[in-house]
N, C-alpha and C positions, 0 to 999 in steps of 0.2 A: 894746258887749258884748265881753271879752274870748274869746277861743278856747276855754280852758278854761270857761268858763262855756257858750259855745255847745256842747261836747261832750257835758257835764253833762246839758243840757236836750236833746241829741239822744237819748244814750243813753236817758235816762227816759222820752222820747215812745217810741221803737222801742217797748218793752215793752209798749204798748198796743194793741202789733198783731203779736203775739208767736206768732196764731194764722197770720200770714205764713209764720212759722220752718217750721212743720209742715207748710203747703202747696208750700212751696218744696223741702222735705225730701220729700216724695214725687212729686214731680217729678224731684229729682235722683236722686236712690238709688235707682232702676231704672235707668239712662243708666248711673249707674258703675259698680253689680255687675254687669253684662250688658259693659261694655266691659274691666272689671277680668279676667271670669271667660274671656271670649274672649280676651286676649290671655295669660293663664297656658295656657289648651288652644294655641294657638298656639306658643306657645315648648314645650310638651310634645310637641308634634307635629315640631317642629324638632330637637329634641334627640338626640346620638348620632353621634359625628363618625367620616363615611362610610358611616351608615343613610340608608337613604329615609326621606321622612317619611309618617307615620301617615298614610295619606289620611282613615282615617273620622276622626280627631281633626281634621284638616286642614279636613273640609265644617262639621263640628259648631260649628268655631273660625268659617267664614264664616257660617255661621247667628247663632250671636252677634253677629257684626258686621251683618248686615244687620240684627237688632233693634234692636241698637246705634241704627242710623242711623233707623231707623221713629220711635224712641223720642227720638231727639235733634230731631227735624224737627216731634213732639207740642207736647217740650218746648217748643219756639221760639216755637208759638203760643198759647200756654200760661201762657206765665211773664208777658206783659204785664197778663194780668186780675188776678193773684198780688199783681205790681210795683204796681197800678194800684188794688189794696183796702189793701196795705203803706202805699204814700206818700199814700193820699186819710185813712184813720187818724192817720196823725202827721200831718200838715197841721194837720186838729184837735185832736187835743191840742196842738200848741205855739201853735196861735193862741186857743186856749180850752179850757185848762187843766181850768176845771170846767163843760165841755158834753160831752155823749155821745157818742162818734166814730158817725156811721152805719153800717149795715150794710156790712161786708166788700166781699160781693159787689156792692153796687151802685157802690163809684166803680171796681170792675173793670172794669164795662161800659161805666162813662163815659167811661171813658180808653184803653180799651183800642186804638181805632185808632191813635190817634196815638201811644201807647207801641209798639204793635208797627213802625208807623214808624219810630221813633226808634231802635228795636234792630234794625232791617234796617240802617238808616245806621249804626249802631255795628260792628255784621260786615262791612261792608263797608271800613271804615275797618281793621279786624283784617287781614281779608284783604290790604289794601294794604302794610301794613306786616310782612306776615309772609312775601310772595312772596318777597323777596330772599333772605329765612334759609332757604325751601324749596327755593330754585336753589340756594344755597350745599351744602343738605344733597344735593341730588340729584347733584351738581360732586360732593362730597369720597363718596359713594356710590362712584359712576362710578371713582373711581381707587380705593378698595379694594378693589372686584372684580375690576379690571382688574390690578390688584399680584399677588390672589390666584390667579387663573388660570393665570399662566404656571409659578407652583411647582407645580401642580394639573399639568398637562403635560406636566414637567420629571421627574419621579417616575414618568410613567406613570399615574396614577393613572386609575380609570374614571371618576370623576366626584369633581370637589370635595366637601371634606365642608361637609354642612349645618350653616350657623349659625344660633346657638338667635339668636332675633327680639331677644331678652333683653340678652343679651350684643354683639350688632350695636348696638342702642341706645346699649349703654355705650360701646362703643367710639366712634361718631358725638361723642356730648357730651365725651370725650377731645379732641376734636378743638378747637385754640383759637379756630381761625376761626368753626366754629360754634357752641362754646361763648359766645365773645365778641357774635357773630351774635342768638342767641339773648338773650343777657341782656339786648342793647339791644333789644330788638323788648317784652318782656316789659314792661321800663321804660315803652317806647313804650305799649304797650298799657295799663299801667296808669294812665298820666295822660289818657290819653283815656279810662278808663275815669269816671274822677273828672268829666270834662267832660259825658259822657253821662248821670249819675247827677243834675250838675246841669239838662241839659236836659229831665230828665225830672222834677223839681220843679217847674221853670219850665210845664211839661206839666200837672201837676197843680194848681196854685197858682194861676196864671193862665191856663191852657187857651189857649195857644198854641198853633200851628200847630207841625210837627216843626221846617223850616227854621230857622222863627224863633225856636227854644226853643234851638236850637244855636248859631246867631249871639246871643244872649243868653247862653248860658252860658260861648261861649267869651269874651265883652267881662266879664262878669261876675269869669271869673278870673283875665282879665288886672287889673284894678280891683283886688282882692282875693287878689294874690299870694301873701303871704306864709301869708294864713289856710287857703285853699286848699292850698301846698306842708303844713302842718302836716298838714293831711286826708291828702293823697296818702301823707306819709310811715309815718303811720299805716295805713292801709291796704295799704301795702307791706310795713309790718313784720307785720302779721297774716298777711299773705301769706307770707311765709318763714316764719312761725311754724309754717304749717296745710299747707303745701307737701310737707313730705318724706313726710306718710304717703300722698300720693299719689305720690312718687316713688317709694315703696317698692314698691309695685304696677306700676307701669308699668316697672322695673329691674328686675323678678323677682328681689328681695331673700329674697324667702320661697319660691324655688321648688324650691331643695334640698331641703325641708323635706317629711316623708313627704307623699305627695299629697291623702290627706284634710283632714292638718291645717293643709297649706298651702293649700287651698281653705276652710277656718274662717276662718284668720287673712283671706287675703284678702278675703271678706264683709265680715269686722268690722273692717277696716282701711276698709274703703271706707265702710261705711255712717257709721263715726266721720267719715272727712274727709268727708262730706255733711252729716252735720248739723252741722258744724261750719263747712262753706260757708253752707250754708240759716241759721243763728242769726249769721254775722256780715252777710247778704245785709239783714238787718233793721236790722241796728246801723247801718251803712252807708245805707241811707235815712232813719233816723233823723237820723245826722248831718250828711248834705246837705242835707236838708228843715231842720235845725236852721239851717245855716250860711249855707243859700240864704236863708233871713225872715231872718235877724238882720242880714245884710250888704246886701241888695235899695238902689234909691235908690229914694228918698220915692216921684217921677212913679210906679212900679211896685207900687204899695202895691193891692191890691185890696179889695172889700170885704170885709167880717169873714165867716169862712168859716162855712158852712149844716153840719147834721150829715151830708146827702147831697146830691150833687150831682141839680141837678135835671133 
């Protein structure tokens, strides 16, 4: 079966489990207007070079962030039962086109340990590959404050003036070593991302064990190179697609902007790249689940799939 053919048939299956998109979406779109709306009170709090900063903007901004973190820690256990009613749906439709995909929430439950397995081994994997770019950023940190201080001294000055969080960022990503840092780790992350999305097919499909759904996906696309690179690049071009409106937010792009209406935009900037996460988080198991049956060898073949897992 060639790629586009398997793409074809991914995408079509996703849409059968479409009711994913919406669960995923309300999952995510708390997480980012609560981390979107705290880090604009933080850079307001910040703002005004040689003011102190706002302290009540200042607690209000760590309140945000502690929801933030309440809300992201939900997510985490959360998103497997989601993942786990998305890919048990498309299972069945691509392996039986005209039977009735079972209910949602039951292959959530079925799968949900070993998914939520698999995405502890997936962030942990994240974490490994993103420690060097956060020593890198904490190093290139370290020397612009230490650059700044001594002009801060040299002037007399009473205290340096506060940088807006905003603008600190921009400057950080300025920076080529951790820009370059950065992009490879991102790279990094998203082909491991591709790997994890296979093991978690391999999870549903044939209800493997986590280890073993990983050591299978990654033999899988080494087998399968070039179909899998076609996946990845795809998904990485979605990704620079759907990216800048969350860089807009996290730049404080919109923060000149009167404060109400830069608190509108920001909402609807966020809630757009959520469901725009959440609707291609679908597409994307669609076309794994697609690519993982069509490409599998014969020995891996299971039985013909039940409408619910039993």
């Amino acid at each position: 079966m060639s790629i586009g053919h398997i793409i074809a048939r991914g995408f079509a299956a996703a849409h059968a489990a479409l009711v994913g998109a919406l669960f995923v979406f309300l999952l995510q779109a708390p997480v980012q207007v609560l981390s979107a709306v705290g880090q604009g009170l933080q850079g307001e709090a910040m703002r005004g070079a040689g003011q102190q900063p706002d302290m009540n903007l200042v607690m209000l901004s760590l309140g945000f962030s502690c929801g933030t973190f309440v809300l992201a820690l939900a997510v985490f256990f959360l998103f497997p039962l989601v993942q786990g009613g998305i890919l048990g749906q498309v299972r069945v439709r691509l392996e039986s086109p005209g039977q009735r995909p079972g209910p949602f929430g039951v292959y959530g439950r079925a799968f949900y340990r070993r998914l939520l397995g698999s995405q502890a081994l997936f962030t942990l994997v994240i974490l490994v590959v993103m420690v060097p770019v956060m020593c890198l950023s904490v190093v290139v940190t370290l020397q612009e404050i230490a650059r700044a201080m001594p002009a801060g001294a040299a002037e007399g000055a009473p205290a340096p003036a506060t940088l807006d969080p905003h603008e600190f960022t921009r400057q950080l990503l300025s920076n080529p070593a951790v820009l370059a840092g950065m992009v490879i780790a991102s790279l990094l992350v998203s082909a491991v991302g591709i790997v994890y999305w296979v093991a978690d097919c391999i999870v549903v499909s044939e209800r493997e064990r986590v280890v073993v759904s990983w050591r299978k996906a990654l033999h899988f696309c080494r087998q399968n190179f070039s179909a899998v690179l076609v996946v990845w690049l795809l998904n990485l071009a979605v990704g620079l697609v759907i990216s800048p409106l969350g860089l807009v937010v996290q730049l404080g792009l919109v923060a000149r902007v009167v404060p109400v209406v830069a608190l509108a935009l920001v909402v609807a900037l966020t809630l757009l790249y959520a469901a725009l996460i959440s609707y291609w988080s679908v597409l994307l198991a669609g076309l794994t689940m697609s690519l993982y049956l069509a490409r599998r060898s014969p020995a891996e073949q299971p039985e013909p799939a039940v409408s619910a897992p039993a």
